[in-house]
N, C-alpha and C positions, 0 to 999 in steps of 0.2 A: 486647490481642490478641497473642498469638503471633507467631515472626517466619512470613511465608506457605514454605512447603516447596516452594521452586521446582523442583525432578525433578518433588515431585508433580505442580505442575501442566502442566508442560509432558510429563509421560505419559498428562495425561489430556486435552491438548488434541490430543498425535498421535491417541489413539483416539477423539474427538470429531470432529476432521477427514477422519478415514478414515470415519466413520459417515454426516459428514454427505456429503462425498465420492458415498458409494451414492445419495442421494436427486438429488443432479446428474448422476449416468452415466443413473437412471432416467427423469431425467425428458424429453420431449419437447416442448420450449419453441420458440414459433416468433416470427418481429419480430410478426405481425399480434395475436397474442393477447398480447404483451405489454402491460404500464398503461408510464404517462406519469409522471415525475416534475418537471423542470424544463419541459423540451421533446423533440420527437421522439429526439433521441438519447440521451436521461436515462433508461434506462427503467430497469422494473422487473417481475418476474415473479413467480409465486406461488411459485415455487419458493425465490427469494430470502427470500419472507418464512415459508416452513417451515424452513430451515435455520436462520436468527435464529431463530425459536421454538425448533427442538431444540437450537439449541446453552445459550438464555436456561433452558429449561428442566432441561437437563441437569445446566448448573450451580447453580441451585436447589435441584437432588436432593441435587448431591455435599456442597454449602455452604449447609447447611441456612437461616442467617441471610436465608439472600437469597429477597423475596420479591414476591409480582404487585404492583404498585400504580396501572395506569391501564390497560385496553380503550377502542379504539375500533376502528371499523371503516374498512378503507381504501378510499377511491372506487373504484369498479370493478373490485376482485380479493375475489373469493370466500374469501380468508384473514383473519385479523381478526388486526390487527395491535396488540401490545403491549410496552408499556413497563415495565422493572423494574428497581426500584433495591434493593440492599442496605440494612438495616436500621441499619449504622451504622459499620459496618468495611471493606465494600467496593461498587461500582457496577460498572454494568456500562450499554457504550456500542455501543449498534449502528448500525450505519448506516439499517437501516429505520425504525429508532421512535428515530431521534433526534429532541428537541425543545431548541431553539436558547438555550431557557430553562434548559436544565439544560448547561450545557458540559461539558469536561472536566476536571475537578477534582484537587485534589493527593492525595484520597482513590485507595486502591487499587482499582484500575478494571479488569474485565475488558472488551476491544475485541473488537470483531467484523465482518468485511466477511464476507456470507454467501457474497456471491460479489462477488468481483471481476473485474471482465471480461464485466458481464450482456452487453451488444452481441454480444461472442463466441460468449456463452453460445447469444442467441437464433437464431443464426447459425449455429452449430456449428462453432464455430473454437475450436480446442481447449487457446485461452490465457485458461485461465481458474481462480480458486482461490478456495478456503476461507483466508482470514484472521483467526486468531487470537492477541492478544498481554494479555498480566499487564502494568500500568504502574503504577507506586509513586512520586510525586511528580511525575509527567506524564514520567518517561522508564520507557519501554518496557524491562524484564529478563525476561521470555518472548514468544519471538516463534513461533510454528509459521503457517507459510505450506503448504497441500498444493491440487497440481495434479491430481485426480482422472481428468482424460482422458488423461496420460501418468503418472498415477503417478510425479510425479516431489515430493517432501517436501523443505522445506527447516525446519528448526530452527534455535534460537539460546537459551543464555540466560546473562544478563550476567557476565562474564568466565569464563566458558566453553568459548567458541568458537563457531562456527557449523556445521552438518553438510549434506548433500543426503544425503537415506535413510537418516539417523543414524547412519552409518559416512564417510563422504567426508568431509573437512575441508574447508572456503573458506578462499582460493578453490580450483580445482580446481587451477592451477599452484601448485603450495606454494614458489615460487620465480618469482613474478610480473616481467614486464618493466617497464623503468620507461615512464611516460607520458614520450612526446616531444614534445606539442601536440599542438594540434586537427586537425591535416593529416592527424597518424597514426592518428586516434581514429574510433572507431563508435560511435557518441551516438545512445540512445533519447529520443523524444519524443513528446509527444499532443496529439492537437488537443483534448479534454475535451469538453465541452458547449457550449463559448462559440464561437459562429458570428456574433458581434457585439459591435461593445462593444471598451471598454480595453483588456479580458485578450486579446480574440480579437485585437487589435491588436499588441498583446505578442507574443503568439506567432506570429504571421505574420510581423513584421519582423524578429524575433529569427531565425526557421527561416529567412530567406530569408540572413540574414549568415551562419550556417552555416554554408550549402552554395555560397556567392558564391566565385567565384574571388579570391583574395590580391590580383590589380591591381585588385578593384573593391571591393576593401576587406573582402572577405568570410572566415573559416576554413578555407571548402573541406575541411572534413571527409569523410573516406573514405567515409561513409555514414550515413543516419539510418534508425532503425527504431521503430516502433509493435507494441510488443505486446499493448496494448489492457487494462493491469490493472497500476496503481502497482506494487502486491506483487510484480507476476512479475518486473515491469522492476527493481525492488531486488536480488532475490534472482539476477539473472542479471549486474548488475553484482558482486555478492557473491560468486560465481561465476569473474566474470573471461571470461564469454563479454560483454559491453559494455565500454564504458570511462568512461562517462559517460551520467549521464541528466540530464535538466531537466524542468519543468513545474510548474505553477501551475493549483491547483484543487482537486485529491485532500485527504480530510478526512484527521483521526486515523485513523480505522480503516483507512483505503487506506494509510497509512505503520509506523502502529506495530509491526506483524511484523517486515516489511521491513526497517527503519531497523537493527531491533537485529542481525539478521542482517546486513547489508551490517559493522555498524561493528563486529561481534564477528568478523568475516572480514579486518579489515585496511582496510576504506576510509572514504569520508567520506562522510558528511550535511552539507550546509549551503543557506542562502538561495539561492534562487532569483536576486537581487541582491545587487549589489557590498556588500561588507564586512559579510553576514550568516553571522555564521561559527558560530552558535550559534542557530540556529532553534529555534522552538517546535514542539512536538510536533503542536498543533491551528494553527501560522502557515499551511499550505495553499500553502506550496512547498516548492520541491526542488532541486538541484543535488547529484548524487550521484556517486563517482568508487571505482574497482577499488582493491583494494591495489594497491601500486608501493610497490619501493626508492626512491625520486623522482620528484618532479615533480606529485605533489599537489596542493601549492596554488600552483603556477605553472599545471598548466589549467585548475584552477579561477578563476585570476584573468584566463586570458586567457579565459577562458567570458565573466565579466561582462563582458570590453570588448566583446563580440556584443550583450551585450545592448540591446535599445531599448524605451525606456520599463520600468513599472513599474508591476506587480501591484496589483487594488485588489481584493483577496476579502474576503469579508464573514467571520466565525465563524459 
């Protein structure tokens, strides 16, 4: 196989995102007509599983090799939902018709979250996007992230740089402050799905050391934010409008845009926990940090001492 012509496809992932982009401005998604996927806040919409189709099919067209290999129909949404794998040289991984059997492989993988941010979506909160990313050995070298209700695009691809509207460079300050600790920092975070359980435990006593005053042992962080969509929260740390994000949950496709844009902008990806300084791409956490002339891994290490207890995601 040839080596893959990364322009080409990250020109043809801006124009697949801005495509699929229109079928989310059109559609009118409400919570009550949305399906169910784990539980009440796991949902899922038809629209979500049209855009995976147009994006699965799209590429199909452009790469000829890749073709249908499994139909079925999904409980209660009128869209029929399928699975497609390349015939030898490359995969392709969505979030709707993932099966748990087939992981993410070292094969050349296109990803896909058709939308990330559905809650948003159904909601009409307008943090919500198209993520697609090219991954060759399970790290991510084309990322396109697009936010269709503000039209705001973010790209990336590996040692390139990262852009917002293919002209802006990341982050926006091209002369970044350095991180001072967690005192001084506005740290994204999500409650996900888990309203029980380990993870939900994680995350609740971890948020609460956050935002705990310094005498009661806590960060005291200037502020936490939930933008409700792994990708948008990467690409705004990448950005340098964040300073730091956490969470445990979000699959490949919720990271793999993102990840490459943040770390093609100047910042970091790493574990969720102490001393994960080189996470997997499908690990299903996150501790993510702005460019800075310093102080990098000094908040990320004071991030870990917040933390309590420890992540048990399944792949």
């Amino acid at each position: 196989m040839a080596e893959p012509n990364l322009q080409e496809i990250h020109d043809f992932f801006v124009v697949l995102a801005k495509k699929a982009g229109g079928l989310v401005i059109a559609a009118r998604p409400s919570a009550a007509n949305s399906g169910r996927k784990v539980n009440a806040v796991d949902v899922v919409t038809e629209t979500d599983l049209a855009v995976e189709k147009l994006v699965a099919e799209s590429l199909r067209e452009k790469y000829p090799s890749y073709r249908l290999v499994d139909l079925s129909m999904r409980s209660g949404l009128s869209l029929r939902r399928f699975t497609y794998a390349l015939l030898c040289t490359l995969s392709f991984l969505g979030e709707e018709t993932y099966d748990p059997a087939v992981p993410l492989s070292s094969d050349p993988t296109f990803v896909c979250d058709p939308i990330d941010g559905t809650t948003n979506f159904v909601h009409a909160f307008p943090t919500v996007c198209i993520s697609l990313a090219f991954v060759i050995d399970k790290r991510s070298v084309v990322g396109v992230v697009y936010n269709p209700f503000l039209d705001i695009l973010h790209t990336a691809i590996r040692g390139r740089g990262s852009y917002r509207n293919l002209t802006t460079r990341l982050p926006l300050d091209q002369n970044p402050s350095p991180l001072t600790g967690l005192g001084n920092a506005l740290v994204a975070v999500e409650w996900g799905q888990d309203r029980s359980g380990v993870n939900y435990d994680v995350k609740r006593q971890t948020l609460l050391n956050l935002v705990a005053a310094k005498e009661l042992g806590g960060a005291m962080v200037q502020g936490l934010r939930m933008l409700g969509s792994a990708a948008l929260n990467l690409c705004s740390i990448a950005a340098g409008e964040l300073d730091v994000y956490w969470e445990g949950g979000p699959w490949a496709w919720d990271f793999a845009a993102g990840m490459l844009i943040l770390e093609e902008a100047g910042g970091m990806f790493v574990g969720a926990h102490p001393g994960n300084w080189e996470p997997a791409l499908d690990g299903r956490t996150v501790l993510a940090v702005r460019a800075a002339p310093a102080g990098q891994k000094e908040i990320i290490e004071e991030f870990w001492s917040h933390v309590v207890g420890k992540f048990d995601y399944q792949p």
